[in-house]
DSSP file (Angstrom, degrees, kcal/mol; ACC not computed):
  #  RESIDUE AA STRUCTURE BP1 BP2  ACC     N-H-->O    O-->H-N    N-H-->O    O-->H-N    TCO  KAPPA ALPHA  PHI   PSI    X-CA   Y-CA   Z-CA
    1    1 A X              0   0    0      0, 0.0     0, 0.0     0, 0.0     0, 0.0   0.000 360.0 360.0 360.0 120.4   14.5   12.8    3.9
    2    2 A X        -     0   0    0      1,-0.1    80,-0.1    78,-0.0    78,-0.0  -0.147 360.0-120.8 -46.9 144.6   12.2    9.4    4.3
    3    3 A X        -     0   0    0     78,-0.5     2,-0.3    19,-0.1    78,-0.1   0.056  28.8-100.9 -73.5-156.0   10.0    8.7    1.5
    4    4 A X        -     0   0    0     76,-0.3    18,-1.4     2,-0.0     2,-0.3  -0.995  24.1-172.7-130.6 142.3    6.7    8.4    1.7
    5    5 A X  E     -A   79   0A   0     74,-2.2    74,-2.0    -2,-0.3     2,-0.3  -0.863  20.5-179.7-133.9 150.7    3.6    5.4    1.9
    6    6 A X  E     -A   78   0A   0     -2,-0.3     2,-1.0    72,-0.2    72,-0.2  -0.792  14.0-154.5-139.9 101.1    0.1    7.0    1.7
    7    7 A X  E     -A   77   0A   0     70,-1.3    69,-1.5    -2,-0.3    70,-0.6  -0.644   5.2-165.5 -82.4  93.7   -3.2    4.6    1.8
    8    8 A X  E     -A   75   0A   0     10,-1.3    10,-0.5    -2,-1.0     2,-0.4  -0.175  19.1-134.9 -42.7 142.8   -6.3    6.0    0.1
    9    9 A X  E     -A   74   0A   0     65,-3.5    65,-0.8     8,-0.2     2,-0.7  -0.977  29.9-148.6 -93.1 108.8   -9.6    4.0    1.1
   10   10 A X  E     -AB  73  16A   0      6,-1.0     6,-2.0    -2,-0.4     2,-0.5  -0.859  22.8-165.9-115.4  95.6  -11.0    3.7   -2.1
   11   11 A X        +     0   0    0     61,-1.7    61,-0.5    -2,-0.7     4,-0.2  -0.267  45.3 119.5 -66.7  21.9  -15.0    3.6   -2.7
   12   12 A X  S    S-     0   0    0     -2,-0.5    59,-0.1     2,-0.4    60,-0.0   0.108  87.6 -40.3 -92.2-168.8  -15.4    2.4   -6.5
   13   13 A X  S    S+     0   0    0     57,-0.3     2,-0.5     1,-0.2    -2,-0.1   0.750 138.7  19.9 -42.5 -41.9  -17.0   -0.5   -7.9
   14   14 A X  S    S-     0   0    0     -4,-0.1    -2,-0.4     2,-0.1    -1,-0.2  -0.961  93.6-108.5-130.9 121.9  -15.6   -2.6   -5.0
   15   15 A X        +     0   0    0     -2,-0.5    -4,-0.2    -4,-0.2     2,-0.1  -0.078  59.1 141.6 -23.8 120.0  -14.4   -1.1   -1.6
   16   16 A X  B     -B   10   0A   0     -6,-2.0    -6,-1.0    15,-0.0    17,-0.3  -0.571  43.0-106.1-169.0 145.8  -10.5   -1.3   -1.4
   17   17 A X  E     -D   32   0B   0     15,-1.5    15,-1.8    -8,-0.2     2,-0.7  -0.529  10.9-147.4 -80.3 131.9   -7.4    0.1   -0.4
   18   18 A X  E     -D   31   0B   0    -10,-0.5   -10,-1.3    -2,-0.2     2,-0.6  -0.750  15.1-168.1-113.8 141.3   -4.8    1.6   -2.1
   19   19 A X  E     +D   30   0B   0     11,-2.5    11,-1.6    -2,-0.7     2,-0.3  -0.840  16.2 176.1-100.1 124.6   -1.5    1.0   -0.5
   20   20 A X  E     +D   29   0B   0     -2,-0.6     2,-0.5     9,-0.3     8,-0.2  -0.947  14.3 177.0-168.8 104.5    0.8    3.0   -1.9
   21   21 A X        -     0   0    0      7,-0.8     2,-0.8     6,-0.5   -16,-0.2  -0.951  31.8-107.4-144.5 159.2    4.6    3.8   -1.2
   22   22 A X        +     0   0    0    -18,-1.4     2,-0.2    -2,-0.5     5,-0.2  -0.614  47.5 151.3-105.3 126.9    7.3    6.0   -2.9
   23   23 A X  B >   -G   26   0C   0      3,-2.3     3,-1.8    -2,-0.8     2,-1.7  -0.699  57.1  -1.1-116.8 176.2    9.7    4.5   -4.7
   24   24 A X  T 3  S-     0   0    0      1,-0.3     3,-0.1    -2,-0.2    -1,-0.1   0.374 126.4 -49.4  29.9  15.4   11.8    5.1   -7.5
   25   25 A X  T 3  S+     0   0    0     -2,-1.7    29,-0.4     1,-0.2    -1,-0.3   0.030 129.1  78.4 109.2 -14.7   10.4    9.1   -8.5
   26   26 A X  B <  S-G   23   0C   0     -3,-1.8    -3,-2.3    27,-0.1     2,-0.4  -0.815  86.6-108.6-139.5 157.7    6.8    7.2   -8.2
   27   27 A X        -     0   0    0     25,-3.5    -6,-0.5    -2,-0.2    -5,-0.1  -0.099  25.4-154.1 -74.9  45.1    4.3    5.9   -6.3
   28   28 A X        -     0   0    0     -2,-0.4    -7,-0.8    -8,-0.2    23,-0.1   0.253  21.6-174.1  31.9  58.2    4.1    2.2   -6.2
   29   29 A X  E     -D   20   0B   0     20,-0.3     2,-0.3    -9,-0.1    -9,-0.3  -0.490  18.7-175.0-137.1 159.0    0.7    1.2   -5.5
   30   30 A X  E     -D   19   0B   0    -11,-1.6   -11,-2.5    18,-0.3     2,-0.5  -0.975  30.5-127.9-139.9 123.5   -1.4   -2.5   -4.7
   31   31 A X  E     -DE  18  47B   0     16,-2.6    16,-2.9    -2,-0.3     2,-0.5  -0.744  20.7-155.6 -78.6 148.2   -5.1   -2.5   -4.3
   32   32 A X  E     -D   17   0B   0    -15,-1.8   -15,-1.5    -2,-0.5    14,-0.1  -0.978   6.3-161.3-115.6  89.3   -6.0   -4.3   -0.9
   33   33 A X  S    S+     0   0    0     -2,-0.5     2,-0.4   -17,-0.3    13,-0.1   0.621  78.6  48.3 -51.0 -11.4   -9.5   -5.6   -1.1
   34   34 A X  S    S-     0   0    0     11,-0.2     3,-0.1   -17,-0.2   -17,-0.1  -0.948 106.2 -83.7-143.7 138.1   -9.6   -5.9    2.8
   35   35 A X        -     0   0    0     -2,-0.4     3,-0.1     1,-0.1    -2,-0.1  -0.268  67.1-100.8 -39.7 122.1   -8.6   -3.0    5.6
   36   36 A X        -     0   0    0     -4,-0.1    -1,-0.1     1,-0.1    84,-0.1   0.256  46.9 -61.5 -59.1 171.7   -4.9   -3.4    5.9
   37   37 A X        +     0   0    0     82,-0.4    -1,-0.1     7,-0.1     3,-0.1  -0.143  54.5 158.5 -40.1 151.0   -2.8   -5.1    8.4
   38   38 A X        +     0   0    0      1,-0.2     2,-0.2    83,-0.1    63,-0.2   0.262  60.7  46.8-129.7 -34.7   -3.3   -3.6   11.8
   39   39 A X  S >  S-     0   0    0      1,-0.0     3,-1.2     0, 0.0    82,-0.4  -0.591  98.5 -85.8-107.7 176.2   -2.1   -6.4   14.2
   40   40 A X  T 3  S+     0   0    0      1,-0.2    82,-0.2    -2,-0.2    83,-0.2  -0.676 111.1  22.0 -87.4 145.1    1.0   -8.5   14.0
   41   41 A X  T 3  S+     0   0    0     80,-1.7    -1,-0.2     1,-0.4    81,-0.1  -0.149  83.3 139.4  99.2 -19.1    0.5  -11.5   11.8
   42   42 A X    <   -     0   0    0     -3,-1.2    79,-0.9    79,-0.3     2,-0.4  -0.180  38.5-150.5 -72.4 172.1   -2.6  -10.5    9.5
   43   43 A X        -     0   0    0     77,-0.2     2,-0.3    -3,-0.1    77,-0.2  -0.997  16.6-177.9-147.9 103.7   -2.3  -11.3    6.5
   44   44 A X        -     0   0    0     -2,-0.4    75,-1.2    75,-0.4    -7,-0.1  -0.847  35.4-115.4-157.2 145.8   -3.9   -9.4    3.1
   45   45 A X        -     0   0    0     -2,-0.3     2,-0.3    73,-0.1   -11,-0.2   0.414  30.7-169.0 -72.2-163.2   -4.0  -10.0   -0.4
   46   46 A X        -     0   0    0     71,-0.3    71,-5.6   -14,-0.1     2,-0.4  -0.918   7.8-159.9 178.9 106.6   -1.9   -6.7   -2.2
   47   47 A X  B     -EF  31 116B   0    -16,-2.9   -16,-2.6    -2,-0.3     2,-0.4  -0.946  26.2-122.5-136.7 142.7   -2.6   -6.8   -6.3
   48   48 A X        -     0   0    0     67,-1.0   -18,-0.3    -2,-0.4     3,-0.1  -0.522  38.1-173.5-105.8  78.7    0.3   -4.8   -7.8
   49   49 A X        -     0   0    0     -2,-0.4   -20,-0.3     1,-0.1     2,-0.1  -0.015  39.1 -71.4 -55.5 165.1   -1.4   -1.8  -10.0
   50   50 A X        -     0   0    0    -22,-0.1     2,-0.3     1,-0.0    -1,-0.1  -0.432  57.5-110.1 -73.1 165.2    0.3    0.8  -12.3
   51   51 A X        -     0   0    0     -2,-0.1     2,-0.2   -23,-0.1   -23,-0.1  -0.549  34.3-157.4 -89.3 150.3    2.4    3.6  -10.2
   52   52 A X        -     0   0    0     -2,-0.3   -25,-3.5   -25,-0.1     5,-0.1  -0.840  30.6 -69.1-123.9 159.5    0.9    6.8  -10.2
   53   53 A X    >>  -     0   0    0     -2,-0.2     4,-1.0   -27,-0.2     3,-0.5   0.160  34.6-118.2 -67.9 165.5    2.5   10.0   -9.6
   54   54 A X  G >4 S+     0   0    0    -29,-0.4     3,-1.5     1,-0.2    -1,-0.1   0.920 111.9  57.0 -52.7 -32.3    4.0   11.2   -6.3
   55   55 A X  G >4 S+     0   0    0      1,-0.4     3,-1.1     2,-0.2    -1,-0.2   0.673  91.4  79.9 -78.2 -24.7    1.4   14.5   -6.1
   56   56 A X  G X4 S+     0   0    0     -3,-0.5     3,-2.6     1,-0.3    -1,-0.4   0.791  73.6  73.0 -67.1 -28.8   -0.9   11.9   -6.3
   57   57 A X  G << S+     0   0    0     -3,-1.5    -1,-0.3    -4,-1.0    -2,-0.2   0.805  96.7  45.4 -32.9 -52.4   -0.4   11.0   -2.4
   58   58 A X  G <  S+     0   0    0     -3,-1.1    -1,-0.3    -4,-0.1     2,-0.2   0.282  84.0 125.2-103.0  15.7   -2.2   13.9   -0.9
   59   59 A X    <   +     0   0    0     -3,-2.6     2,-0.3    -4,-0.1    -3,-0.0  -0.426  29.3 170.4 -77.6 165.1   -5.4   13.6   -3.4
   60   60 A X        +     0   0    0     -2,-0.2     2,-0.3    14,-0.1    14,-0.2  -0.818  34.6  67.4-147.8 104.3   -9.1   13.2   -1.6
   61   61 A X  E    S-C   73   0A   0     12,-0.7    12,-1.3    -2,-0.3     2,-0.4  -0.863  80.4 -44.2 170.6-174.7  -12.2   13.5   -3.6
   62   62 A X  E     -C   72   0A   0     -2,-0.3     2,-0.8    10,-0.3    10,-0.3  -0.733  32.0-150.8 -59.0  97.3  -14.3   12.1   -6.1
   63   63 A X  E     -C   71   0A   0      8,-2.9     8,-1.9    -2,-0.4     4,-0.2  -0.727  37.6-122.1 -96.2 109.5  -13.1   10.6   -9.4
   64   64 A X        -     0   0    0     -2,-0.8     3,-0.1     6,-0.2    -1,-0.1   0.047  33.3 -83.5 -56.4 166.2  -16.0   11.2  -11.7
   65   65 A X  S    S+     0   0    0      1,-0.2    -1,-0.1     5,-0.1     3,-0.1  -0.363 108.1  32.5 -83.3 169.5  -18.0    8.1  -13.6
   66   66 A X  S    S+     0   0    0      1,-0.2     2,-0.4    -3,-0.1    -1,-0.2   0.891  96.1  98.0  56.7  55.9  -16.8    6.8  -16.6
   67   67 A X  S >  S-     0   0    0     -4,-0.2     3,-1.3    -3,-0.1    -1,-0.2  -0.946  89.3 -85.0-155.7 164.4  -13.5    7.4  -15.8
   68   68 A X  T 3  S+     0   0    0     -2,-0.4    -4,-0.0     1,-0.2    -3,-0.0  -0.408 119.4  18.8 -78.9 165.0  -11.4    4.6  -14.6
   69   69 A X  T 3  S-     0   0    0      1,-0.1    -1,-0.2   -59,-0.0    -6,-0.2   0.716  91.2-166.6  48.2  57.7  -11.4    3.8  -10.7
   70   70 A X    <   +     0   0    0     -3,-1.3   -57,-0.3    -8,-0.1    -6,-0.2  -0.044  46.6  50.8  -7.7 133.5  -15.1    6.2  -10.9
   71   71 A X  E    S- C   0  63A   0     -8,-1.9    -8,-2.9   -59,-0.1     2,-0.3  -0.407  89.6 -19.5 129.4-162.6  -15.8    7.0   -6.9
   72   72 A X  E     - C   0  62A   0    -61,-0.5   -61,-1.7   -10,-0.3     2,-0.5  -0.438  40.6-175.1 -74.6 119.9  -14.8    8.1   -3.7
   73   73 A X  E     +AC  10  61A   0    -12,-1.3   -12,-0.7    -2,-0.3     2,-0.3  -0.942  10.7 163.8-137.7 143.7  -11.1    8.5   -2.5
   74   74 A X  E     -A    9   0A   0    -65,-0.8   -65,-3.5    -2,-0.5     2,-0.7  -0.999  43.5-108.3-156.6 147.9  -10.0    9.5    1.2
   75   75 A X  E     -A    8   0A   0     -2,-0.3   -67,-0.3   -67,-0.2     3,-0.1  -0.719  29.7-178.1 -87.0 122.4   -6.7    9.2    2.9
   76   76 A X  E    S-     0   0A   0    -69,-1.5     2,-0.2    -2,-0.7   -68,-0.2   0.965  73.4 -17.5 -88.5 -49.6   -7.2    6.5    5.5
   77   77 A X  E     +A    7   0A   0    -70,-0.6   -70,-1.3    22,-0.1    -1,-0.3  -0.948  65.1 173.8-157.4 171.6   -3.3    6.9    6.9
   78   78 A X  E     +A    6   0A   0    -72,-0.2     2,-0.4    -2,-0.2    20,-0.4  -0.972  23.5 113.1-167.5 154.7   -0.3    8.7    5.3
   79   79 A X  E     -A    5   0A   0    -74,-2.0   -74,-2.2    -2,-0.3    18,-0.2  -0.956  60.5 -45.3 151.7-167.1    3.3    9.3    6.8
   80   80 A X        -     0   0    0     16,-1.3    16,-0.5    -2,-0.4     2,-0.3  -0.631  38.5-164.6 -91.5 158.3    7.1    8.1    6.3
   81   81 A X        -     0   0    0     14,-0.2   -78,-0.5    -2,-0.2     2,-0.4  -0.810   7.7-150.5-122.9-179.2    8.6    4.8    5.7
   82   82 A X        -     0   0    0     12,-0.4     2,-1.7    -2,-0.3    12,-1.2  -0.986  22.9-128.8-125.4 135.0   12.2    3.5    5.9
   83   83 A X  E     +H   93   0D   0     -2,-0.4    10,-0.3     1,-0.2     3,-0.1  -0.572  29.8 172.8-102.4 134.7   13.2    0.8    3.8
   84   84 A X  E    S+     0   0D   0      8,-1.9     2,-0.3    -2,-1.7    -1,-0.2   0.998  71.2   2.7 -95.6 -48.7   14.7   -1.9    5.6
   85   85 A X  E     -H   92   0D   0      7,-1.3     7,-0.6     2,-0.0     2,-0.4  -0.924  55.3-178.4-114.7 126.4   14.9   -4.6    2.5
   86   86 A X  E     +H   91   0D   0     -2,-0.3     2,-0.3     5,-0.2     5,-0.2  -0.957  16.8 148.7-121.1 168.6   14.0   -4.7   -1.4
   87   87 A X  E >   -H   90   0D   0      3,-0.7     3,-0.7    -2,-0.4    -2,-0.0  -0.807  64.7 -86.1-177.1 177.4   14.3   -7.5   -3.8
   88   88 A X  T 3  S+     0   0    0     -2,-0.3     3,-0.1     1,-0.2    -2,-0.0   0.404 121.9  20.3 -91.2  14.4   12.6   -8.4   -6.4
   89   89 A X  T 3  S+     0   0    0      1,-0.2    19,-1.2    19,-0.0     2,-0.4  -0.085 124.6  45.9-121.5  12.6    9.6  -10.7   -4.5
   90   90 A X  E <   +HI  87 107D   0     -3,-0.7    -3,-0.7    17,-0.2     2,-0.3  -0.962  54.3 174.7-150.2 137.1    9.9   -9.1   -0.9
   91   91 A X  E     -HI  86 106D   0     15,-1.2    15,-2.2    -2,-0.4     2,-0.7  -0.845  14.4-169.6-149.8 120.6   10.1   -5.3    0.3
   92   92 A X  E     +HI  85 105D   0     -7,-0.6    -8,-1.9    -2,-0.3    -7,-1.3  -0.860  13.0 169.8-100.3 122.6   10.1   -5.0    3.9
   93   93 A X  E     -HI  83 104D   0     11,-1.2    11,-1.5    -2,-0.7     2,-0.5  -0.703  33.4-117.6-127.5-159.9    9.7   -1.6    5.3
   94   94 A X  E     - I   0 103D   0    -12,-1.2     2,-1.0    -2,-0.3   -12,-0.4  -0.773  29.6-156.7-130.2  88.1    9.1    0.4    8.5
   95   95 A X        -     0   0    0      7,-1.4     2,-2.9    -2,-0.5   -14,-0.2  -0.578  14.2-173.4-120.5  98.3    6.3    2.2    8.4
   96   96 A X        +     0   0    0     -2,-1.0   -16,-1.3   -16,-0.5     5,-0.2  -0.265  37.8 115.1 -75.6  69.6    5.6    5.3   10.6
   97   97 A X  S    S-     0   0    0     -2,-2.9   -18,-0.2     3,-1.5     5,-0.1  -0.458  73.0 -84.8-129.8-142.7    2.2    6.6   10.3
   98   98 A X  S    S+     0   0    0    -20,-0.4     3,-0.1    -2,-0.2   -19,-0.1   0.685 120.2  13.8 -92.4 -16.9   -0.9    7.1   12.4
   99   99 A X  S    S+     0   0    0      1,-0.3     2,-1.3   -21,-0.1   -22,-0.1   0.508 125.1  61.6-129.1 -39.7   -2.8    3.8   12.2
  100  100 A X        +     0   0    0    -22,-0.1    -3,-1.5    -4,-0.1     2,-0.5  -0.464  64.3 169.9-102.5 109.3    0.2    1.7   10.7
  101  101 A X        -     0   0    0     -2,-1.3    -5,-0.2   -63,-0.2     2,-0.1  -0.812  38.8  -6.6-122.6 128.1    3.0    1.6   12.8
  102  102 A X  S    S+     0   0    0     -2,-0.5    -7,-1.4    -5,-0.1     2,-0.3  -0.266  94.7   4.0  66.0-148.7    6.0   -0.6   12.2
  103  103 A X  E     +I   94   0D   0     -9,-0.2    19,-0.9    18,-0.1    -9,-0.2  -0.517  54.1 170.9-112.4 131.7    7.4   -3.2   10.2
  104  104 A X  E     -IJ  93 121D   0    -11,-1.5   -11,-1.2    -2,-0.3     2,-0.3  -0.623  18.6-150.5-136.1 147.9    5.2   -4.8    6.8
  105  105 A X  E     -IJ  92 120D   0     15,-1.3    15,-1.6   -13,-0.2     2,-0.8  -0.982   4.5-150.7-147.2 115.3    6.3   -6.8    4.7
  106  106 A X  E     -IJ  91 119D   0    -15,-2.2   -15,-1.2    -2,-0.3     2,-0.6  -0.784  26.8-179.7 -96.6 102.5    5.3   -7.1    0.6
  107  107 A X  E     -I   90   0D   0     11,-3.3    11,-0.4    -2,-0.8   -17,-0.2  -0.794  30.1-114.9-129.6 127.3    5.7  -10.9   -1.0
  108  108 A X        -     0   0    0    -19,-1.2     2,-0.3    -2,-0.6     9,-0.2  -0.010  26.8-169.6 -68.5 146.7    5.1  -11.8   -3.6
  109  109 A X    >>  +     0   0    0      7,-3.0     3,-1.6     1,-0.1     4,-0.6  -0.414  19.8 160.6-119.9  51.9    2.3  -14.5   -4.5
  110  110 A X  T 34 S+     0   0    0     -2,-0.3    -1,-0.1     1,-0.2     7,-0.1   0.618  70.2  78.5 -57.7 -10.3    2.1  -15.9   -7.7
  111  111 A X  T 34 S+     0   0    0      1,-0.2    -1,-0.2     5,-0.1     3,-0.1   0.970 104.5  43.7 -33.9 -55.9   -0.1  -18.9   -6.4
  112  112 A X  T <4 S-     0   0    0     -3,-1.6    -1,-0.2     1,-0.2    -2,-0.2   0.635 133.2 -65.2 -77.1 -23.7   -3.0  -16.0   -6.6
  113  113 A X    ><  -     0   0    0     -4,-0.6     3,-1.1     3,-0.2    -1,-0.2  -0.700  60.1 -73.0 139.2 159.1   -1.8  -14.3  -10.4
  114  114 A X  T 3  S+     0   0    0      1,-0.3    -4,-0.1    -2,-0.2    -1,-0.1   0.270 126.6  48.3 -68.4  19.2    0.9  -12.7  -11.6
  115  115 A X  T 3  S+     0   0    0     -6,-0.1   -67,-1.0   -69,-0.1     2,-0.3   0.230  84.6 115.9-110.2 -16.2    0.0   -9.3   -9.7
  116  116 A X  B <   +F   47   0B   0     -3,-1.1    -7,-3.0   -69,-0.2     2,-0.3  -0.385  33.0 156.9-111.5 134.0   -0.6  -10.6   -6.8
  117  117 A X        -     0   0    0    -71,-5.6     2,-0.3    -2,-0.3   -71,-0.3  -0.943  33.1-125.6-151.9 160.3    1.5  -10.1   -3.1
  118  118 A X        -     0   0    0    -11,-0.4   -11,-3.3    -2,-0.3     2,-0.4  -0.719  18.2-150.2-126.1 142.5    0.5  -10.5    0.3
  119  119 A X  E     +J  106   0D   0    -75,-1.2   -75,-0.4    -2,-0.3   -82,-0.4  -0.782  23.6 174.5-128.4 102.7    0.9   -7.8    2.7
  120  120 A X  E     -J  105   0D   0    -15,-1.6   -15,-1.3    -2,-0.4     2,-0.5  -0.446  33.1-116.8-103.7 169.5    1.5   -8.6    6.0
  121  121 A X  E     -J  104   0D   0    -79,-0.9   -80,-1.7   -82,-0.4   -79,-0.3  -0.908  40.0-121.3 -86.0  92.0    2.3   -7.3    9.5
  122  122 A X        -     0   0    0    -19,-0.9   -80,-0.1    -2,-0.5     3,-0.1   0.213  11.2-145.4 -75.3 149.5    5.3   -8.4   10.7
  123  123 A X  S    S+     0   0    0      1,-0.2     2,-0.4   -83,-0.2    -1,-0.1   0.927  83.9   5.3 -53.4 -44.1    5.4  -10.6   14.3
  124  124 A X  S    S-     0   0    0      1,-0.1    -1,-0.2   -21,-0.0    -2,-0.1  -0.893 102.5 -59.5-136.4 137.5    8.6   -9.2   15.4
  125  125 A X        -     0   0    0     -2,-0.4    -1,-0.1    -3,-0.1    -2,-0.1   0.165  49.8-135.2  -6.5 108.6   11.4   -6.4   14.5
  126  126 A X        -     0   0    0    -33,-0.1     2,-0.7    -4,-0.1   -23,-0.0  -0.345  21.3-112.6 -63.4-176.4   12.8   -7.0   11.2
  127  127 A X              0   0    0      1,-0.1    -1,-0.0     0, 0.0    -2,-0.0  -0.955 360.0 360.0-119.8 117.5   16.5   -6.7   11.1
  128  128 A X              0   0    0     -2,-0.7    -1,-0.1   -43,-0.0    -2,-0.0   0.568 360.0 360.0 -76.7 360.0   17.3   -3.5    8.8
């Protein structure tokens, strides 16, 4: 069975998306200040949060204030991925859902902080 990558649009103190894929029993997650890739080449910044649980994928609602990340959460796009590469500064996968289709690539970008990775949309096939 593929795993699963779920992105939440996330309405708190600042608009951003969380990008989310399952790894390792957990979800994996980077906030995305900016709408994610859609075309090949775009580019956006990806800072590396704690992983939250899997069940956590299909939540939608309202996180009340005072409690952290306070506001509005909706699933923007949600489906399977394959992973074609990991290592420890790059994980390229393949990502089959309704608005992000095909192969993204997470690298890490320590120019920007120690959280910080760029998530792009890849030009061309990767090679699994």
């Amino acid at each position: 069975m593929c795993p699963i990558f779920v992105v939440q649009k996330h309405e708190a103190s600042h608009l951003h998306w969380d990008f989310r894929l399952e790894m390792d029993g957990v979800l994996k997650s980077w906030a995305v200040p900016k709408e994610p890739p859609l075309k090949p080449g775009e580019r956006r910044l990806a800072i590396q949060v704690d992983d939250h649980d899997v069940s956590y994928a299909n939540f939608e609602g309202i996180i009340p204030e005072g409690h952290y990340g306070a506001g509005k959460v909706s699933i923007y796009d949600k489906g399977t991925y394959e992973l074609i590469k990991r290592e420890k500064d790059k994980i390229k996968v393949h990502l089959n859902g309704n608005k992000l289709k095909g192969d993204y690539v997470l690298l890490k970008f320590p120019k920007a902080g120690k959280d910080a990775w760029l998530l792009l949309k890849a030009k061309r096939q990767l090679k699994k």
